[in-house]
N, C-alpha and C positions, 0 to 999 in steps of 0.2 A: 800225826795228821795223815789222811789217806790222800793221793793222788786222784784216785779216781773216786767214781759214787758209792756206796753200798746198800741193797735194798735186802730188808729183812721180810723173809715170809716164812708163814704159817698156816697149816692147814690141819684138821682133824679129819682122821680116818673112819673106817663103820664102826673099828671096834673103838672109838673112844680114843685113841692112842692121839698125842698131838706132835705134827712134824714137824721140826721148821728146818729153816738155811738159810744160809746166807747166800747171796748172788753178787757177785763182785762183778762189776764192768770196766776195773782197769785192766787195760790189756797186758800192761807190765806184769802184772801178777795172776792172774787171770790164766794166761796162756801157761804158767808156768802149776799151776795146779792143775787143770784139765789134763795138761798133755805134758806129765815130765817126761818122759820118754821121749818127746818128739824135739830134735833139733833146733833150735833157737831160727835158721836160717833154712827155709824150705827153697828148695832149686827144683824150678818147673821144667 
């Protein structure tokens, strides 16, 4: 079971090629794919 939503898209290119992804909006997991690198707790 996922916490958050997940939206599926899909798009074709010029040459034919089809793209898709996934787009996650839980931010638990979310933040954690975008930016592993980036610290868990940011200090302004």
């Amino acid at each position: 079971m996922y916490q958050g939503t997940m939206t599926y898209l899909a798009s074709v290119s010029e040459d034919g090629k089809i793209w898709s992804w996934h787009l996650t909006f839980d931010k638990s997991v979310s933040s954690k794919k975008i930016n592993p690198a980036r610290p868990l707790r940011v200090v302004r």
